[in-house]
C-alpha positions as CSV (number, residue, x, y, z in Angstrom):
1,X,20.8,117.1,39.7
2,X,23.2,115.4,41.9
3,X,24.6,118.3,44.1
4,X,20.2,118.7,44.4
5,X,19.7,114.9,45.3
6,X,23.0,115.5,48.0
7,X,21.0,118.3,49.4
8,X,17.8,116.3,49.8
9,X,19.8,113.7,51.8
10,X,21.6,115.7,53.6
11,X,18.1,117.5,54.8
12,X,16.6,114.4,55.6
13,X,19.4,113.3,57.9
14,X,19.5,116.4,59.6
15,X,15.9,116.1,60.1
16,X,15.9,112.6,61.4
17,X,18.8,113.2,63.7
18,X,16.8,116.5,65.4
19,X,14.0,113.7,65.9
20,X,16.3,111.3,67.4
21,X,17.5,114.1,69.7
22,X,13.9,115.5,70.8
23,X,13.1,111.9,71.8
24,X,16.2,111.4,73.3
25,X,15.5,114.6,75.3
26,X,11.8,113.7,76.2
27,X,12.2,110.4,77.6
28,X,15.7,111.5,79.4
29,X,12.7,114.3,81.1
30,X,10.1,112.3,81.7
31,X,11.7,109.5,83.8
32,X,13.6,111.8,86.2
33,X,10.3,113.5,86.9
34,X,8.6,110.8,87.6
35,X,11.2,108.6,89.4
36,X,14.5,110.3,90.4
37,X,16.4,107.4,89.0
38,X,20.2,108.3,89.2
39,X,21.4,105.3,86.7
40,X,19.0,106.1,83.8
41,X,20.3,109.9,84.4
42,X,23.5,109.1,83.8
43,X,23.3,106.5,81.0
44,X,21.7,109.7,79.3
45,X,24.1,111.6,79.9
46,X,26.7,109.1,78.5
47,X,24.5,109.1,75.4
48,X,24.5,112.7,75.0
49,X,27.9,113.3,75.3
């Protein structure tokens, strides 16, 4: 029961972080498209990496 529980966690984070990275992604897109802001570019970047 507890190496099932760890799993459940473990799953959930995962999930949650691919969340956090597809938003992460679509507002880093959306932005340069619309305004070809070099700052906001780069703070993504330093986010990323």
């Amino acid at each position: 029961m507890k190496i099932r529980k760890k799993i459940m966690i473990m799953s959930v984070y995962g999930a949650s972080v691919i969340v956090v990275v597809m938003s992460i992604a679509r507002l880093s897109l959306t932005p340069s498209s619309l305004n070809n802001d070099s700052n906001s570019m780069s703070f993504d970047y330093i986010i990323v990496s």
